[in-house]
C-alpha positions as CSV (number, residue, x, y, z in Angstrom):
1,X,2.5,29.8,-87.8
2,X,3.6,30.3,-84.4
3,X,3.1,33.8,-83.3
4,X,6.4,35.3,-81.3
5,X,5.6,37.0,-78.3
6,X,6.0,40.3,-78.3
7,X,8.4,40.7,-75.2
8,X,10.8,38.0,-76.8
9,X,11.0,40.2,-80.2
10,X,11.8,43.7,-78.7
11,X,14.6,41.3,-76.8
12,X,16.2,40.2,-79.6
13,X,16.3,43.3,-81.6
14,X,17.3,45.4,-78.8
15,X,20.1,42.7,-78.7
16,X,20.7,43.8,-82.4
17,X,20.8,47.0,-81.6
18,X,23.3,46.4,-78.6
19,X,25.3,44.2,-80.5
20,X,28.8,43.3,-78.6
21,X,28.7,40.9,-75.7
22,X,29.3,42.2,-72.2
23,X,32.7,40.3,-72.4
24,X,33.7,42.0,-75.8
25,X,33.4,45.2,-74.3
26,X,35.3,44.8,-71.6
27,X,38.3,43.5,-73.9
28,X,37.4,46.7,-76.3
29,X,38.1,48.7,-72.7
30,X,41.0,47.0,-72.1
31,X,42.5,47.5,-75.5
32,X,41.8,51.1,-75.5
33,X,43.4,51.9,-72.5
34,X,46.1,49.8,-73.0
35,X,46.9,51.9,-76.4
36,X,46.3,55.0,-74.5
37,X,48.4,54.3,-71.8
38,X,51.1,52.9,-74.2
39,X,50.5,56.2,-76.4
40,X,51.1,58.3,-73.1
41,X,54.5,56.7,-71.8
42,X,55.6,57.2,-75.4
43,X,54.5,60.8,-75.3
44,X,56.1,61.6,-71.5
45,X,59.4,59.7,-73.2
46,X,59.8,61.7,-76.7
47,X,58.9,64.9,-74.4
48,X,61.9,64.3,-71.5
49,X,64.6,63.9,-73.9
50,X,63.0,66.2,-76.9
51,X,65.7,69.0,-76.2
52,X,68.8,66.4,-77.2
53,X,70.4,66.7,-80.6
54,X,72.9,65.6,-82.9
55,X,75.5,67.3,-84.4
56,X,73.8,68.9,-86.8
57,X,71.4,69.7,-84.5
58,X,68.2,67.3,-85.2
59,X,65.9,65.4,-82.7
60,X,67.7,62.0,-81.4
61,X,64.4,61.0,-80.1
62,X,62.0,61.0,-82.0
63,X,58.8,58.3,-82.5
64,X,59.0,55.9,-85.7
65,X,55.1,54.8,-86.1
66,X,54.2,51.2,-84.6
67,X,55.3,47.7,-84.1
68,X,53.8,44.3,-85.9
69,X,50.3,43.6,-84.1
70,X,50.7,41.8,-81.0
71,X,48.0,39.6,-79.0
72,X,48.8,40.2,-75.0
73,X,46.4,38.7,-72.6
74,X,45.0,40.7,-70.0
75,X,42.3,40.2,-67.0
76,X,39.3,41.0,-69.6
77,X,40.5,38.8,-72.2
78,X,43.2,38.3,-75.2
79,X,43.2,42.1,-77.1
80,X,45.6,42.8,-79.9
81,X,47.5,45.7,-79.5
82,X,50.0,47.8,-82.3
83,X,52.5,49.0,-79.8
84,X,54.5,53.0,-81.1
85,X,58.1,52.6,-81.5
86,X,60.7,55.5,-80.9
87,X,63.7,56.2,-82.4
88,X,66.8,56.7,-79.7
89,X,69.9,57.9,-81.1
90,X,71.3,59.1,-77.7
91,X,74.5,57.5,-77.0
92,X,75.6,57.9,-73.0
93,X,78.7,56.9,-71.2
94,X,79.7,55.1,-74.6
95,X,75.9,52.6,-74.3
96,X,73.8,53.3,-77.0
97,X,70.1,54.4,-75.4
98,X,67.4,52.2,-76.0
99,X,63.1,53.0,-75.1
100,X,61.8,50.0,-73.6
101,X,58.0,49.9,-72.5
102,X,57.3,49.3,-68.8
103,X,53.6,48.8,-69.6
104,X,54.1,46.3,-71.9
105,X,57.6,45.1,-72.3
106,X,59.2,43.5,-75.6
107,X,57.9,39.6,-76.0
108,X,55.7,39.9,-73.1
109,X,52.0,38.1,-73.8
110,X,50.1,38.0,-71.1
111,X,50.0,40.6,-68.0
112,X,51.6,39.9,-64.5
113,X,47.7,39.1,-62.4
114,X,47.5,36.4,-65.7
115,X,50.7,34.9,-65.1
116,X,49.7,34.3,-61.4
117,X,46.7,32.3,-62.1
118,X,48.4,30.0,-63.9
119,X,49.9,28.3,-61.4
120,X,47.5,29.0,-58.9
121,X,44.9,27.0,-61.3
122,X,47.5,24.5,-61.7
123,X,47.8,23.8,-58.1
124,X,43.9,23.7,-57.6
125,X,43.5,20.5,-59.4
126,X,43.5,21.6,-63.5
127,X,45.6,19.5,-65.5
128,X,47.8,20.8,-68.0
129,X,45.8,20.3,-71.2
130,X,42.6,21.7,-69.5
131,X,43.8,25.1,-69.7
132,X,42.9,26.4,-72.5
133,X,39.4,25.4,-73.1
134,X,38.7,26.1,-69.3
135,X,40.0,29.7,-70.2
136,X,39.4,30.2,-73.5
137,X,35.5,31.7,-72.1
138,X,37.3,33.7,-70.0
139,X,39.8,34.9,-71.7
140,X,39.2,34.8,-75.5
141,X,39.9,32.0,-77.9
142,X,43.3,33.7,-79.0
143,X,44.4,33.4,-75.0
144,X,48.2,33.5,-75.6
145,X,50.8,31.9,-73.2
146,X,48.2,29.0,-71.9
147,X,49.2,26.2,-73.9
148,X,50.5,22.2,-71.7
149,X,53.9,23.0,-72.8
150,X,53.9,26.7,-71.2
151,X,52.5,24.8,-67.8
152,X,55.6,22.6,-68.4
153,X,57.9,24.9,-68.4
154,X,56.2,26.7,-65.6
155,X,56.6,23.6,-63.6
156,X,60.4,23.5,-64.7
157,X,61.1,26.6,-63.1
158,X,59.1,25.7,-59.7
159,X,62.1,22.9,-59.6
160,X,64.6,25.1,-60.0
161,X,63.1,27.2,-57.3
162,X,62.4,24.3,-54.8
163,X,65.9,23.3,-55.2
164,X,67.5,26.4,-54.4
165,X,64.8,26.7,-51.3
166,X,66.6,23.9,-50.0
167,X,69.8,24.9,-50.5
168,X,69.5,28.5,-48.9
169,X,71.2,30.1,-45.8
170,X,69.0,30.3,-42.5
171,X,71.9,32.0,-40.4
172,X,69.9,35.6,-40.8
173,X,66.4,34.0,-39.9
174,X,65.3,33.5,-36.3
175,X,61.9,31.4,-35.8
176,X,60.8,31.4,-32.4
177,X,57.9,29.0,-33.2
178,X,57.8,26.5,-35.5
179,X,54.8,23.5,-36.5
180,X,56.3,20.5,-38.1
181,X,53.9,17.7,-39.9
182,X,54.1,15.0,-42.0
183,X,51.1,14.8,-45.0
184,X,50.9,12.2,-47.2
185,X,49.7,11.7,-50.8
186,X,49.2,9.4,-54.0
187,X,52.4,9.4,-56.3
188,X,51.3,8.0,-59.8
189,X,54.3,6.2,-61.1
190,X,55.3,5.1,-57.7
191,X,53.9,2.5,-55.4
192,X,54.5,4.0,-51.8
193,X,52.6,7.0,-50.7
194,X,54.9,10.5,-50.6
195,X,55.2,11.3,-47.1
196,X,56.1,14.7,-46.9
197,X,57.8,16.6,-44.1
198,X,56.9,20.3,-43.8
199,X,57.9,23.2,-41.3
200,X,56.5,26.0,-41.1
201,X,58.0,28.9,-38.2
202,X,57.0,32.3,-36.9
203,X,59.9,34.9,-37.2
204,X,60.1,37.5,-34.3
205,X,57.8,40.1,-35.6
206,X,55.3,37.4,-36.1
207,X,54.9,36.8,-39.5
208,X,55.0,33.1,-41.1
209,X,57.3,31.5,-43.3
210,X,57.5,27.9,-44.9
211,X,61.1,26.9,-43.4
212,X,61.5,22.7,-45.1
213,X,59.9,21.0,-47.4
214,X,61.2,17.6,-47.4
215,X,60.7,13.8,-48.6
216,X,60.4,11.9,-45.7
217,X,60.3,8.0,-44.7
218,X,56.6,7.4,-42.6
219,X,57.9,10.2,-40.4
220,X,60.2,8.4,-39.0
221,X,63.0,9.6,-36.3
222,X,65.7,9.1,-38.9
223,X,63.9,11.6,-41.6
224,X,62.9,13.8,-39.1
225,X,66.9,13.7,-37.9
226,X,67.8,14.2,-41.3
227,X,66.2,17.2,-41.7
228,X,66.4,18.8,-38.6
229,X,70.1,18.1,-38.7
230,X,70.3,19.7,-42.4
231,X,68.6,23.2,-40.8
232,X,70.7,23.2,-38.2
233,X,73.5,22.9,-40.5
234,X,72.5,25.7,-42.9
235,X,72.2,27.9,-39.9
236,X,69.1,27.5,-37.9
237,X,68.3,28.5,-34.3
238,X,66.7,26.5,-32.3
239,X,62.9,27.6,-31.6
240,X,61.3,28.3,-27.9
241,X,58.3,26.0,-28.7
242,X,57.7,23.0,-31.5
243,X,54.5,22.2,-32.0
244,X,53.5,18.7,-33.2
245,X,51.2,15.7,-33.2
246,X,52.3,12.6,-31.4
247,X,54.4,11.2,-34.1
248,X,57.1,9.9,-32.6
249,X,60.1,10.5,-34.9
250,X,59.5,14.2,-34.6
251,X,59.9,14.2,-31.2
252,X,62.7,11.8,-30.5
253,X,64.8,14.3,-33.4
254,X,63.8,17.7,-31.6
255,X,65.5,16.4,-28.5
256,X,68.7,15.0,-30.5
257,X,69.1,18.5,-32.2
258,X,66.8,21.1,-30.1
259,X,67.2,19.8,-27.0
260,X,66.4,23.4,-25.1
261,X,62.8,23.6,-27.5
262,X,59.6,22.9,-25.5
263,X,57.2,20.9,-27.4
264,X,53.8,21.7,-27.8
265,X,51.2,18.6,-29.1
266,X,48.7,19.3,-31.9
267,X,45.1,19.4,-29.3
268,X,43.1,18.5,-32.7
269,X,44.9,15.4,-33.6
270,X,44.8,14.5,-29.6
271,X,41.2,14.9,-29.6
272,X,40.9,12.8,-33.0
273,X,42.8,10.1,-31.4
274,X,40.5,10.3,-28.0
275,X,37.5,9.9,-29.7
276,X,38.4,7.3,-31.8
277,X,38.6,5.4,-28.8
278,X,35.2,5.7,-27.3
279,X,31.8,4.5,-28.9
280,X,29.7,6.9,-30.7
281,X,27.4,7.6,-28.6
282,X,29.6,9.1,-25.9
283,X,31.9,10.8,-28.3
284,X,29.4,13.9,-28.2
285,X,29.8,14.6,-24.5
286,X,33.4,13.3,-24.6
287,X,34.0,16.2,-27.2
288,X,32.6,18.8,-25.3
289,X,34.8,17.5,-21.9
290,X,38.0,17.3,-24.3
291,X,37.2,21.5,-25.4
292,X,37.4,22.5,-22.1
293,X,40.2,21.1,-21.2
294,X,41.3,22.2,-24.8
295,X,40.1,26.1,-24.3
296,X,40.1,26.3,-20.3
297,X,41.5,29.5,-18.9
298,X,44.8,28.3,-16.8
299,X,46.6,25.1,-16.4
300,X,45.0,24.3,-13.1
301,X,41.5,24.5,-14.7
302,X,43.0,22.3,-17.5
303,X,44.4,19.6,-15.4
304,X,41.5,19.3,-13.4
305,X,39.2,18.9,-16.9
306,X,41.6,15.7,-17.3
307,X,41.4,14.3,-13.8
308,X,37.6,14.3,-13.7
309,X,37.5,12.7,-17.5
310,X,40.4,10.1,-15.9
311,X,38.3,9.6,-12.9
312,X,35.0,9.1,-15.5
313,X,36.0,7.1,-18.0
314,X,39.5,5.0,-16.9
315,X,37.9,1.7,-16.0
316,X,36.0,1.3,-19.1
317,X,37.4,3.2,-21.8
318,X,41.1,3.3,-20.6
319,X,42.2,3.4,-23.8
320,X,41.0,6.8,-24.4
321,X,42.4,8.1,-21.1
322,X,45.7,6.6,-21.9
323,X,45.3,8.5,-25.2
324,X,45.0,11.8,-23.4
325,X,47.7,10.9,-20.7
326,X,50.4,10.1,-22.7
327,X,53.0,13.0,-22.9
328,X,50.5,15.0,-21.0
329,X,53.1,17.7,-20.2
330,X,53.2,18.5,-23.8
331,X,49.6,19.1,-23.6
332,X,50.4,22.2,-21.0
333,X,53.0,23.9,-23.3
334,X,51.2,26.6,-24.2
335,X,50.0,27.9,-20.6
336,X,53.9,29.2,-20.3
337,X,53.3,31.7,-23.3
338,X,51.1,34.6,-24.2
339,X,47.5,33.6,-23.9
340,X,47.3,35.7,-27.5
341,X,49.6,32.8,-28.7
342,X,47.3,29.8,-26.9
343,X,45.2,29.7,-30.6
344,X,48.7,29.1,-32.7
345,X,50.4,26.8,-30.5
346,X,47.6,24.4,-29.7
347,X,47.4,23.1,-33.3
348,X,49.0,22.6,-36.7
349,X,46.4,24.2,-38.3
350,X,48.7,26.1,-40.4
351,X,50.1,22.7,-42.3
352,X,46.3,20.9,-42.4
353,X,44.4,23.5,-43.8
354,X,47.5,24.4,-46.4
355,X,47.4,20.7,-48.0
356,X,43.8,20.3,-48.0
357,X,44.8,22.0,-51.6
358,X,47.2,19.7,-52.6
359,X,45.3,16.8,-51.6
360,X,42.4,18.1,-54.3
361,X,44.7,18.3,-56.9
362,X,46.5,15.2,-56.2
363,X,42.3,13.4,-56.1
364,X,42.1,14.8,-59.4
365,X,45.3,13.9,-61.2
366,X,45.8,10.3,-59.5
367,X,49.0,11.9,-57.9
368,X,51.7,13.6,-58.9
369,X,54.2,11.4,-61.5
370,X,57.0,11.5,-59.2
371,X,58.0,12.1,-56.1
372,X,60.2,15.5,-57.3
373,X,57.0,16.7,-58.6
374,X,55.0,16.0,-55.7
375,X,57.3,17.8,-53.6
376,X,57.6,20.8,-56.3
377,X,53.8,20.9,-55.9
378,X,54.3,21.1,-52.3
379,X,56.8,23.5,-52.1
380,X,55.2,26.2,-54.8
381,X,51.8,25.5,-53.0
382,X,53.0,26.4,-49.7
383,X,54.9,29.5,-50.6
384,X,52.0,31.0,-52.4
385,X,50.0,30.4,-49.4
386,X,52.6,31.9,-47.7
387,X,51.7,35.3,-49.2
388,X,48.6,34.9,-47.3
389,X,48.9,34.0,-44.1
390,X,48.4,36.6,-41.3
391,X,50.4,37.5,-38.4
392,X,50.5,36.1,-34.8
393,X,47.8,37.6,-32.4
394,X,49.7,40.3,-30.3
395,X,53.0,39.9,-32.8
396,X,54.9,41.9,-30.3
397,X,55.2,39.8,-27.8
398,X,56.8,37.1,-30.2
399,X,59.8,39.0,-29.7
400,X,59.6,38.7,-26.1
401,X,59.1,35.2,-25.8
402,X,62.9,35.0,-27.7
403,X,64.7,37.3,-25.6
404,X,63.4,35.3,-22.2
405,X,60.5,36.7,-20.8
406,X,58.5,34.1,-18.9
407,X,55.0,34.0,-19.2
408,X,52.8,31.8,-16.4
409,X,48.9,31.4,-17.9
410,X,49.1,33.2,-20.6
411,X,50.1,36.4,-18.0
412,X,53.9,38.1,-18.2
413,X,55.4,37.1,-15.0
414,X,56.6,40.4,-12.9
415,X,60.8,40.1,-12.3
416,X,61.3,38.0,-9.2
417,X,61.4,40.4,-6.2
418,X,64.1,38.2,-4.2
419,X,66.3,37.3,-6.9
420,X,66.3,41.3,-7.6
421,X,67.2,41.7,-4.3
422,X,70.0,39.5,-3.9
423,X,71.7,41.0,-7.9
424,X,70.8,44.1,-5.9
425,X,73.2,43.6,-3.0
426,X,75.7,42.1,-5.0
């Protein structure tokens, strides 16, 4: 007979002796303070009306035991609860008075911080009928509220949201920067790729919203018009700076319907394009030659980076150099602004790093099933990011930009001594 060893037997009856898992006593916790806390609001209730009476003089609140068990899902697991009940026979300005929990509300199973998972895992590449045995570790075998069709319905209501995002009134929002991009992904029941337009925009005190979601053709000028138009339409100003990559159609709309916007191009997909030009083994010291021009200090500095790479590499590689020449002024944008802005406007970084997710959950399902949903998906993705996203760098001067100050190298310009002069005298 095999002999256990004497470490592994005091384990496993000091695990007797323990007992409950790690996880079960946190749900125990959770269920005890949960009943305590719903004890207490009952208490604090019963206690701020207890001087009210009837007409023949008894208690009209009063408490009236405890409702049927109910299973409510919390952040350490599914616990079932017995909520108290109170009796309310107040009646005030003719409405008959009602206690209603505010910890844990009539029908409610599953807390707030649960409900935002959801979609959050939803969006991060589980599938529908994954949830519950991905949770049910987590959470408890009894997790209520996780079931495909509670996903469906969750989905339902991102529609509903997406559509009246579309719809909404811009006439009280000012963006004084905006990136525009179009990302593409995998539809499932649909043989063309979804091409999605997105614009995101920095309001004056420098915080970032998602301003369109839209379906868009390629990126071509005529989706891009249709959507810029449709802003304008609902209300939109037109921004100080747009910031891009080279896709045409963008471009050609901004000047149709923001013709006083400056246009900024995207640096990273300018470098991308550069290097895709040049053979491997240069692209190293091409890259470092392309980030100085990229981070250098003033446009001067910047334009002579470019001339010497011109100079360098024209004759053989001029297809790179005309890669980096093309629409060069829109290269420069950024040298008229705050330098604490040069790390926004260089880049849609914003839109990129956003649908990295929804390019891993669309790898996972093989696409959304139609092109509503893959927008939806979009849409609710974005705007949850949204929650995160940081400020500008320097978000005062966000509101200068708008109201006309002129910046040269990232430096606020001092007011022009001789036009003074001249609004002086007259």
């Amino acid at each position: 007979m095999e002999r256990i060893p004497e470490s592994s037997a005091m384990a496993t009856t000091a695990a007797a002796v323990v007992g409950p898992s790690l996880d079960e006593l946190a749900r125990e916790g959770a269920r005890r303070l949960l009943v305590a806390a719903l004890e207490a609001e009952v208490a604090e209730y019963v206690a701020r009306f207890g001087e009210a009476r009837d007409e023949r003089g008894h208690a009209e609140v009063v408490r009236n035991g405890h409702g049927q068990p109910r299973k409510v899902t919390v952040g350490a697991g599914t616990v079932e609860v017995r909520a108290p009940r109170v009796d309310d026979g107040r009646v005030v300005d003719g409405e008959k008075q009602t206690f209603r929990s505010r910890i844990l509300p009539p029908y409610v199973r599953r807390s707030p911080k649960v409900a935002e998972v959801l979609p959050l895992l939803y969006l991060h590449g589980l599938s529908t009928g994954d949830f519950q045995p991905a949770l049910a570790g987590l959470l408890g075998e009894d997790a209520a509220g996780l079931s495909p069709p509670t996903i469906a319905r969750l989905v339902k209501v991102w529609e509903a949201e997406y559509a009246a995002f579309r719809r909404r009134d811009l006439a009280d929002r000012d963006y004084v920067y905006v990136w525009a991009d179009g990302v593409h992904f995998n539809i499932r029941l649909a043989e063309d790729r979804l091409c999605t337009l997105v614009v995101i925009g920095a309001r004056p005190d420098g915080t970032k919203e998602v301003i369109a979601v839209e379906d868009g053709y390629r990126e071509s000028t005529e989706s891009w018009l249709t959507l810029l138009r449709d802003l304008k339409r609902r209300g939109m100003r037109a921004p100080v700076v747009a910031v891009a990559d080279r896709a045409l159609g963008f471009w050609a709309a901004a000047r149709d319907v923001w013709p006083e916007t400056q246009g900024e191009t995207c640096w990273v997909h300018r470098i991308a394009n550069v290097l895709d030009k040049l053979p491997t083994r240069l692209q190293p010291q091409a890259k470092r030659a392309l980030h100085a021009m990229l981070y250098a200090e003033s446009r001067a500095v910047c334009l002579a980076e470019i001339g010497a790479f011109v100079a360098e590499d024209a004759a053989k590689y001029p297809k790179a150099v005309d890669s980096l020449t093309a629409d060069q002024e829109r290269l420069l944008t950024h040298f008229a602004f705050p330098a604490e802005h040069w790390g926004h406007l260089r880049t849609t970084n914003p839109i990129e790093s956003t649908f990295a997710t929804v390019k891993l959950r669309q790898r996972v399902t093989k696409g959304a099933g139609s092109r509503t949903a893959g927008l939806t998906m979009a849409f609710k993705l974005l705007t949850m990011a949204q929650q995160r996203w940081r400020r500008l760098n320097a978000p005062q001067l966000v509101a200068q930009v708008r109201a006309g100050v002129r910046f040269r190298d990232g430096l606020r310009l001092e007011r022009d001594t001789a036009a003074e002069a001249v609004q002086t005298a007259a």
